[in-house]
N, C-alpha and C positions, 0 to 999 in steps of 0.2 A: 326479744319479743317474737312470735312467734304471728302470722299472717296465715289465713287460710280463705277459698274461697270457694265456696261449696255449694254446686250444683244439684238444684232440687228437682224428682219429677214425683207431681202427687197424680192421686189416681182422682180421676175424669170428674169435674166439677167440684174437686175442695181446693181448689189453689187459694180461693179467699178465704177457708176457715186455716190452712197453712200459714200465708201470711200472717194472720192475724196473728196465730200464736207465735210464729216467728217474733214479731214485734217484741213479745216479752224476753226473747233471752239477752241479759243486758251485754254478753261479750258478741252479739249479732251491731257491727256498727254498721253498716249497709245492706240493703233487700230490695233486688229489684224484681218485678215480674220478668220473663222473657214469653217471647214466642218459638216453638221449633221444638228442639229434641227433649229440652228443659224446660220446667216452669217456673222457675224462680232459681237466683244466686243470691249468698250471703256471703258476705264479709264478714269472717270472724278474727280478731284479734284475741290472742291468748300468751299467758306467758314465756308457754316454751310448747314443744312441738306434741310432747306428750298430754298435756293440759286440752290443746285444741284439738286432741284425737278424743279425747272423752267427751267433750262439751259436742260433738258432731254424736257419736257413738250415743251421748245418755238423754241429749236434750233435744237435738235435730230429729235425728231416725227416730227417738219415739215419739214423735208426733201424730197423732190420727191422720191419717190419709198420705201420710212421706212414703214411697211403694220404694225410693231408689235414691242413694245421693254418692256425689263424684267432688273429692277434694283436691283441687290443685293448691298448693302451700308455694307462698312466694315469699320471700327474703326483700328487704332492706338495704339499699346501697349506701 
């Protein structure tokens, strides 16, 4: 399995319509706002590494108002 956590910045007053659509993609199992550089991280869980590059790539980025997203991938001990 594959973990990804992917830093969201939308452009200036859609972080709540982001969100929202955030909420529908079902391999998003956490979303939280932040304050600062970012406006929101997702938790995404995905098969394998290549899987969680497309689901960021076809479903995140085109999202209306996503201007910018940053994936750190974390492993499993």
């Amino acid at each position: 399995m594959a973990i990804g956590f992917v830093l969201i910045s939308t452009a200036p007053a859609k972080e709540h319509e982001v969100y929202e659509q955030l909420q529908t993609v079902p391999e998003i199992v956490e979303l939280h706002p932040l304050f600062g550089e970012y406006d929101l991280i997702a938790k995404i869980e995905a098969d394998d590494f290549n899987i969680l590059g497309q689901i960021v790539v076809d479903k995140v980025r085109t999202i209306p108002g996503v201007i910018d997203t940053k994936t750190l991938t974390g492993i499993r001990f």
